[in-house]
C-alpha beads as a LAMMPS data file, in Angstrom:
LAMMPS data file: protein, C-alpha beads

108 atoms
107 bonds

1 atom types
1 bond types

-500.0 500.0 xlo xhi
-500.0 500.0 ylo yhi
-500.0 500.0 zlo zhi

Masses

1 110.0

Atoms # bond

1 1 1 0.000 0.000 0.000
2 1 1 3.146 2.364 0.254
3 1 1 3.550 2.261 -3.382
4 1 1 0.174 4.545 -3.549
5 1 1 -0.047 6.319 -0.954
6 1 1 0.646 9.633 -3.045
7 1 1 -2.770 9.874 -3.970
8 1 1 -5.952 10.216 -2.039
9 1 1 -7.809 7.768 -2.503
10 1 1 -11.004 8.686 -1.342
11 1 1 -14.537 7.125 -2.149
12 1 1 -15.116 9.998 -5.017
13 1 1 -11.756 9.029 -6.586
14 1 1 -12.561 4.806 -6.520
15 1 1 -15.640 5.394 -7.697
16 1 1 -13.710 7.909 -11.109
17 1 1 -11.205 5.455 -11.904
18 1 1 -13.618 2.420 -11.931
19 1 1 -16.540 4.122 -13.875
20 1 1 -13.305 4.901 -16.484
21 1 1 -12.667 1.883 -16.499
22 1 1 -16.197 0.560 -17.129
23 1 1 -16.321 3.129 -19.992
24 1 1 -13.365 2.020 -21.847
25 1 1 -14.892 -1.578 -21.656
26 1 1 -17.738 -0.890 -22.830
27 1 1 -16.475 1.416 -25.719
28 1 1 -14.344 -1.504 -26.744
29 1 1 -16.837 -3.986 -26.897
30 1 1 -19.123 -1.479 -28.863
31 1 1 -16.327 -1.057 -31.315
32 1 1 -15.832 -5.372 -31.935
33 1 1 -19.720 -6.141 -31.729
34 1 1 -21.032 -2.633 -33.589
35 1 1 -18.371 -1.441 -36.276
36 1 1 -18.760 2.296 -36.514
37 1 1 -18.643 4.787 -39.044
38 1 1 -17.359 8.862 -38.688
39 1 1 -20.638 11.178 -38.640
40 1 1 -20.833 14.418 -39.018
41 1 1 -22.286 16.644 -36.655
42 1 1 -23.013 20.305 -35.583
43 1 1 -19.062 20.674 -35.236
44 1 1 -18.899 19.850 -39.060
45 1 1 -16.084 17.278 -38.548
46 1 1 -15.843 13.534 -39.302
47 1 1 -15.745 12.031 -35.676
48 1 1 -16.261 8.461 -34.069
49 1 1 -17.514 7.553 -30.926
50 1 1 -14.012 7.489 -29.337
51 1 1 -13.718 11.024 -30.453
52 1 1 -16.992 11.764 -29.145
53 1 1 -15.487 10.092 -25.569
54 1 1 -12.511 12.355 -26.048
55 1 1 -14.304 15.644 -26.285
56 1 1 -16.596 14.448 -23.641
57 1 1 -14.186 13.627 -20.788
58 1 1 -12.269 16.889 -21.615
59 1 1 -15.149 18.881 -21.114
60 1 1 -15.878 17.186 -17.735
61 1 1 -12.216 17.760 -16.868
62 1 1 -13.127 21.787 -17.949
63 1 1 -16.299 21.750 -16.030
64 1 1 -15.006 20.489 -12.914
65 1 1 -11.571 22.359 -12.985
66 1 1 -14.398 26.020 -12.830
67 1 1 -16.679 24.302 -10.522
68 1 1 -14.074 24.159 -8.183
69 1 1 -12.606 27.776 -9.310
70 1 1 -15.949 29.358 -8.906
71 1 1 -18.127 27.444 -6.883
72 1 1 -16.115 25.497 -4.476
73 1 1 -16.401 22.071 -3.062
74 1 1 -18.215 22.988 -0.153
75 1 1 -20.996 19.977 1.299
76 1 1 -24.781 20.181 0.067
77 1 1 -25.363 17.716 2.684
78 1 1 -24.807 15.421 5.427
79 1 1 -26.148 11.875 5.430
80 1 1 -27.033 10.669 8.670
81 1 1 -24.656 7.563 8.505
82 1 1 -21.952 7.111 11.307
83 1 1 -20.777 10.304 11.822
84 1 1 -22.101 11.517 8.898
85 1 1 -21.058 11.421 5.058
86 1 1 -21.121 14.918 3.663
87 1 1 -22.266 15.170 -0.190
88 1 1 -20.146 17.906 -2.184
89 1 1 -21.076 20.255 -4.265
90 1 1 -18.807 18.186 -6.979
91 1 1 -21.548 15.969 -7.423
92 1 1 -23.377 18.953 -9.434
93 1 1 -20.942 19.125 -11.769
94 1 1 -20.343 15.270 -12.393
95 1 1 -24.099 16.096 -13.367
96 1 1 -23.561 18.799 -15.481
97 1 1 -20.619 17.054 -17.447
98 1 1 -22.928 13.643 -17.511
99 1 1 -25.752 16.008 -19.343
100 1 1 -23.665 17.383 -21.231
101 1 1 -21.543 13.863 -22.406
102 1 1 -25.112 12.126 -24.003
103 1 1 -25.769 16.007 -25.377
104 1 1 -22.341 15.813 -27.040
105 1 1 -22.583 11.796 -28.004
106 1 1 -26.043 12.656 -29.589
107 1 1 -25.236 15.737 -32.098
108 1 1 -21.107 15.801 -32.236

Bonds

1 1 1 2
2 1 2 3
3 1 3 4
4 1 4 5
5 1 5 6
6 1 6 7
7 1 7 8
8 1 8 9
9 1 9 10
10 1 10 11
11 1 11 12
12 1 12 13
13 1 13 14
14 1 14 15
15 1 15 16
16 1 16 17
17 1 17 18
18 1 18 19
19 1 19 20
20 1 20 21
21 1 21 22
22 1 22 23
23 1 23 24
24 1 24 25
25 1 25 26
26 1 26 27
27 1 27 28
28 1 28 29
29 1 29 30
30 1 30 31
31 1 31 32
32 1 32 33
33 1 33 34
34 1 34 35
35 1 35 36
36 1 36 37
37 1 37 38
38 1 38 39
39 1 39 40
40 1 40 41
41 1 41 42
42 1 42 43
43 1 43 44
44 1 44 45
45 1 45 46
46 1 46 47
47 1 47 48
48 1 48 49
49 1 49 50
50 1 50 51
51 1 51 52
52 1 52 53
53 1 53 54
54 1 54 55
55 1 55 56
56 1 56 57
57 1 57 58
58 1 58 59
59 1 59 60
60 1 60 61
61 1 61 62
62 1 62 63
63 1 63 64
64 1 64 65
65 1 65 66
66 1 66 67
67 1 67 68
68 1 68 69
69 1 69 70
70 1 70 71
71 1 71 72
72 1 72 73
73 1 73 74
74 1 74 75
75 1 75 76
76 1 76 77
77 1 77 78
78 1 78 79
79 1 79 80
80 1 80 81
81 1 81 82
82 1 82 83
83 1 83 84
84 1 84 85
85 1 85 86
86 1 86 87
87 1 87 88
88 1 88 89
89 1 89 90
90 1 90 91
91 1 91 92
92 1 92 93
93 1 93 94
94 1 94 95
95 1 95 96
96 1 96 97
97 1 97 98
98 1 98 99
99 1 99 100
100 1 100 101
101 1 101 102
102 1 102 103
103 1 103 104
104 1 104 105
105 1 105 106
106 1 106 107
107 1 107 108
């Protein structure tokens, strides 16, 4: 476990690097079972779905990067569990950046 123990692994950061993970699987095995073609959408460029993916977790990395400029990470909440498990604010924006991924995946 010393070999990690730079990073913070927290609950919010499992949770990232699994759903990732689940994301790249899954765009894999939509590339072997459903061959794709380039589209072209409102950005008027040829793209495929892993080009879609691209765009899409950049613009999560953007809208979390000002969420936490200009909003903060303050708690919404507190769960009444234990001692109590505080819900961030960050959990907007992982909304926001969700939205916004099947907005881009639909008309990119």
């Amino acid at each position: 476990m010393e070999n990690i123990a730079w990073m913070a692994w927290t609950l919010p950061t499992a949770i990232f690097f699994v759903m990732l993970a689940l994301t790249l699987g899954v765009m894999t095995w939509l590339g072997i079972a459903y061959p794709e073609a380039e589209r072209v959408g409102i950005l008027r460029i040829p793209t495929t779905r892993g080009d879609r993916l691209f765009i899409s977790l950049v613009l999560a990395a953007v809208i979390h990067l000002l969420w936490i400029a200009f909003a903060g990470t303050d708690p919404l909440l507190t769960l009444p569990i234990g001692e109590g498990v505080e819900i961030s604010s960050l959990w907007l924006a992982t909304l926001i950046s969700l939205v916004s991924a099947v907005a881009i995946f639909r008309t990119v």
